[in-house]
C-alpha positions as CSV (number, residue, x, y, z in Angstrom):
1,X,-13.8,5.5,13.0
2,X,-13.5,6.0,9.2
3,X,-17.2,6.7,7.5
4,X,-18.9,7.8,4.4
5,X,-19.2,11.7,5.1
6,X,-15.9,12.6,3.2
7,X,-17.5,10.9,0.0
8,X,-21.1,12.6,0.1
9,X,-19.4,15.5,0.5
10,X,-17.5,15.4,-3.0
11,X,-20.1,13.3,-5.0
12,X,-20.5,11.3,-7.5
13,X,-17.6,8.1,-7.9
14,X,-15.0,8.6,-5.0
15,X,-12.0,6.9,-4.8
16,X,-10.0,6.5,-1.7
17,X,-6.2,5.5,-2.6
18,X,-3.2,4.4,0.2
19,X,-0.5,2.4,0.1
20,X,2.0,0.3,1.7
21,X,5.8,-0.3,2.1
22,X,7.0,2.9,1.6
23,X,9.4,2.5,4.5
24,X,10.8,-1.7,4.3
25,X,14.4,-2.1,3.0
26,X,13.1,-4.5,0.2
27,X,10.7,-4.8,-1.8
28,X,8.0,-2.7,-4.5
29,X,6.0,-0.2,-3.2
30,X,1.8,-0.7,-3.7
31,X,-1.2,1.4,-3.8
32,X,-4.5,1.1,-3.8
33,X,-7.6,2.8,-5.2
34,X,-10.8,1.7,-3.8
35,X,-14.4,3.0,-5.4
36,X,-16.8,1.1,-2.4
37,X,-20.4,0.9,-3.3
38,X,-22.7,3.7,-1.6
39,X,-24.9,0.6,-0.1
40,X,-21.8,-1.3,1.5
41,X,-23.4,-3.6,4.4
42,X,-23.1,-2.1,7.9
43,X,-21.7,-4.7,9.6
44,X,-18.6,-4.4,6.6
45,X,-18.8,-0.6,7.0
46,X,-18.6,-0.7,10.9
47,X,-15.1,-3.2,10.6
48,X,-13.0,-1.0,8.0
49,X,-10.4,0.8,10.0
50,X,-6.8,1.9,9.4
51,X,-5.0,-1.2,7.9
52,X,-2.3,-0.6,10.7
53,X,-4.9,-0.8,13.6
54,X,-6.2,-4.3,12.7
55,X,-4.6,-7.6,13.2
56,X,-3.5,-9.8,9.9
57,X,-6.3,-11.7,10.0
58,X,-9.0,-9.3,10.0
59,X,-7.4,-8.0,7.1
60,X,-7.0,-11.0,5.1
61,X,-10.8,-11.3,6.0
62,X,-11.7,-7.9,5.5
63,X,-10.0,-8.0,1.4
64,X,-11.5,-11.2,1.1
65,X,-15.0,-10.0,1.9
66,X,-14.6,-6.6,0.2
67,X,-13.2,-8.2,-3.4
68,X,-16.9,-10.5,-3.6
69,X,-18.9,-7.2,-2.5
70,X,-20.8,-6.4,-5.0
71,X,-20.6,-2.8,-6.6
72,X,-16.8,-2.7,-5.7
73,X,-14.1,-1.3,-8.0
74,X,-10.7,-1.6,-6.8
75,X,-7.1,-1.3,-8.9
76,X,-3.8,-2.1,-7.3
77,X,-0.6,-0.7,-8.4
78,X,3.0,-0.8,-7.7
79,X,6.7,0.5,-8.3
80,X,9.5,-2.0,-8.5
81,X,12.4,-1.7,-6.6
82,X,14.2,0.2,-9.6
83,X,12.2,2.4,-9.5
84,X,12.4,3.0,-6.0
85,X,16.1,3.6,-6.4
86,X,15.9,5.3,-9.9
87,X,13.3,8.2,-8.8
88,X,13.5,7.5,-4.9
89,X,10.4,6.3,-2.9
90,X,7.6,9.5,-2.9
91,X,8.2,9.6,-6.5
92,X,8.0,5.9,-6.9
93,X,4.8,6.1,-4.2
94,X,3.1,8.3,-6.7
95,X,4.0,6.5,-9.6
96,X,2.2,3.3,-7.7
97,X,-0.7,5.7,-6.8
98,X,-1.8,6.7,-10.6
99,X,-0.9,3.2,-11.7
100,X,-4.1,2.1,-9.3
101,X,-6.0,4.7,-10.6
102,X,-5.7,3.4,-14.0
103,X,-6.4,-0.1,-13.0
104,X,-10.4,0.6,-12.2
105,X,-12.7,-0.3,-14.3
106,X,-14.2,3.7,-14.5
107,X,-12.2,6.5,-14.0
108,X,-13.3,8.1,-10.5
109,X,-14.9,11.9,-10.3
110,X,-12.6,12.0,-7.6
111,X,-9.7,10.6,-5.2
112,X,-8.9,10.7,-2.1
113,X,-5.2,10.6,-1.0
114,X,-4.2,9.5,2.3
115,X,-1.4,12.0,3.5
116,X,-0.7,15.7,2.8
117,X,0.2,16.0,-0.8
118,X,-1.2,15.2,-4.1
119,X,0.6,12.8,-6.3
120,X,1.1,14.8,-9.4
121,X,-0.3,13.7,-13.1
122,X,-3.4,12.2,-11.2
123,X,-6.1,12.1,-14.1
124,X,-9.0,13.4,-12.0
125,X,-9.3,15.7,-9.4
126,X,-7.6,15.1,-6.0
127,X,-7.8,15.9,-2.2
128,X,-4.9,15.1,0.1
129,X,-6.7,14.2,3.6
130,X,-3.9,13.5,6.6
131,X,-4.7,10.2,8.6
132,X,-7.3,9.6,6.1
133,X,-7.7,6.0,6.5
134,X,-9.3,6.9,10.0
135,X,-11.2,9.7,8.1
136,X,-13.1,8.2,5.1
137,X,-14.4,4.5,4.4
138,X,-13.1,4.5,1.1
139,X,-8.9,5.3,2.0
140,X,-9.5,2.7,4.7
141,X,-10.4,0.1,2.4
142,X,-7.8,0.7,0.3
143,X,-4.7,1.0,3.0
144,X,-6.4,-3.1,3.3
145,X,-6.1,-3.7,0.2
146,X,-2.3,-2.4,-0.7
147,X,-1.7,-3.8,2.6
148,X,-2.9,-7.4,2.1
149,X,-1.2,-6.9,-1.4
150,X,2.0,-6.3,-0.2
151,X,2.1,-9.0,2.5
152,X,1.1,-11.5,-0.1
153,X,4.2,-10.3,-2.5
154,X,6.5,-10.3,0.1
155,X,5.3,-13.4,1.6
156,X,5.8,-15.4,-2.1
157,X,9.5,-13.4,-2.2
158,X,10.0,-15.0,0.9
159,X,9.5,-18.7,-0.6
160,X,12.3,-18.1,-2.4
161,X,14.8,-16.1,-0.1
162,X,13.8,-17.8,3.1
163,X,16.8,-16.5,5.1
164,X,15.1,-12.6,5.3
165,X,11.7,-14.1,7.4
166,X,9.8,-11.3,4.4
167,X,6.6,-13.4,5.7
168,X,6.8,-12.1,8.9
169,X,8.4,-8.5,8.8
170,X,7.0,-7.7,5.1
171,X,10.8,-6.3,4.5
172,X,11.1,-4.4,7.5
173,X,14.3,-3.6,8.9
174,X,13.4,-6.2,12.3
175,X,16.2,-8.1,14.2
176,X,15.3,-11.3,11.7
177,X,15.9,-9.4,8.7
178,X,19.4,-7.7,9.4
179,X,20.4,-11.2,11.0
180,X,19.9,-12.4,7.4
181,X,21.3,-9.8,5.8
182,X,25.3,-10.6,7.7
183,X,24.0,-14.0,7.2
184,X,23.5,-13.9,2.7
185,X,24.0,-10.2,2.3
186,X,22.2,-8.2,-0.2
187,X,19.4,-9.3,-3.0
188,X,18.2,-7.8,-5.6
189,X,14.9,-7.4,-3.9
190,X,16.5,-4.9,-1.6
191,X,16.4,-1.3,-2.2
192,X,20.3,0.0,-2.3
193,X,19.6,3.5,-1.9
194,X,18.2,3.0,1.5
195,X,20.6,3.6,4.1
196,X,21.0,0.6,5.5
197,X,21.5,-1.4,2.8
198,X,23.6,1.5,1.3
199,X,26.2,1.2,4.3
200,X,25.9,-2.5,4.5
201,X,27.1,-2.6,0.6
202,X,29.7,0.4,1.7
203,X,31.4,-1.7,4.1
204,X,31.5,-4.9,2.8
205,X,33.7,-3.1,0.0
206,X,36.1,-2.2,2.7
C-alpha cells in the first residue's frame, strides 16, 4: 500500500501527479497534481490505493472526501483531443501534467510523476517513480482524482452521444463502443490518429 515515506524523504510541498485516459479512443487526456496535507486522517490515508485497484464508488467517495479535507491543494489538467492528434498522446499527457501543476494554489518544492520519465518544462523539480500510485500517498490521490475527472467528462459526453455507452467504458475500445462506432461512425470526440479509428475512417473511404 501507497504511504507517506516517498514525501518525507524529499521535503517540504510534494506533489504527486497521474493521470487518466491515455489509452481510450475518445476523448481529452487528464492529470492530476495532488499536494495532501502532512496530517491526512488515517482512516483516509489507509483507503488511497491505485485508482485502478478500487471499485467506482470508492473513488467517487474517496474525491469526494479528499476535495473537503482540509489542507489539500489539488489542480486538474487536461489535453483536448487535438492535441492528442496534433502532438500525439505522451506529448499531450505532459502537456496535461504541467497544466495541473499550474492549477495549485502554491507551486510544489517537488513532484512526483507516476511512470518512468519526466514530462519536460515541469517548473519545479521532478522524480519519475514506476507504479507510483502503489508507492506514495500523494500519486495515489491523484490517479483518483484524474480518474474520477475523466469519468465525469466522459460520462457528460456521453449525454449527448448516447450510442458510444462513454458512461460505462470511459471511451475505451469495449464491445459497446465499436458496436456504436458501425452503428453512427466517427465523432469529433474520437481521436483519429489512433489506430482504430484511423482504419475505421480508411475503410469507410473505400
Amino acid at each position: 500500500m501507497p504511504d507517506f515515506a516517498i514525501e518525507r524523504e524529499c521535503g517540504g510541498r510534494v506533489a504527486g501527479i497521474d493521470e487518466a485516459g491515455r489509452g481510450p479512443w475518445a476523448g481529452p487526456v487528464v492529470a492530476a497534481a495532488v499536494i495532501l496535507p502532512a496530517d491526512l486522517p488515517g482512516e483516509l490515508a489507509d483507503g488511497l490505493d491505485d485508482s485502478k485497484k478500487l471499485p467506482a464508488a470508492r473513488r467517487e467517495r474517496l474525491f469526494d472526501v479528499l476535495t473537503s479535507c482540509p489542507g489539500l491543494d489539488f489542480g486538474i489538467g487536461a489535453a483536448s483531443v487535438a492535441e492528442i492528434e496534433r502532438d500525439n498522446i505522451l506529448a499531450a499527457t505532459y502537456t496535461a501534467m504541467r497544466r495541473a501543476i499550474a492549477a495549485l494554489d502554491t507551486l510544489p518544492d517537488t513532484a512526483l510523476i507516476d511512470g518512468n520519465r519526466l514530462p519536460p518544462g515541469l517548473p519545479c523539480p521532478g522524480r519519475a517513480l514506476i507504479k507510483g500510485d502503489s508507492l506514495s500517498l500523494s500519486i495515489a490521490a491523484a490517479s483518483i482524482f484524474a480518474k474520477v475527472t475523466r469519468d465525469r467528462i466522459m460520462t457528460s459526453l456521453s449525454a449527448r452521444y448516447p450510442g458510444y455507452h462513454w458512461e460505462r467504458n470511459a471511451g475505451y475500445g469495449t464491445k459497446q463502443h465499436q458496436d456504436g462506432l458501425k452503428a453512427f461512425g466517427v465523432t469529433c470526440h474520437h481521436r483519429r490518429a489512433f489506430a482504430p479509428i484511423a482504419k475505421m475512417l480508411s475503410d469507410t473511404k473505400i
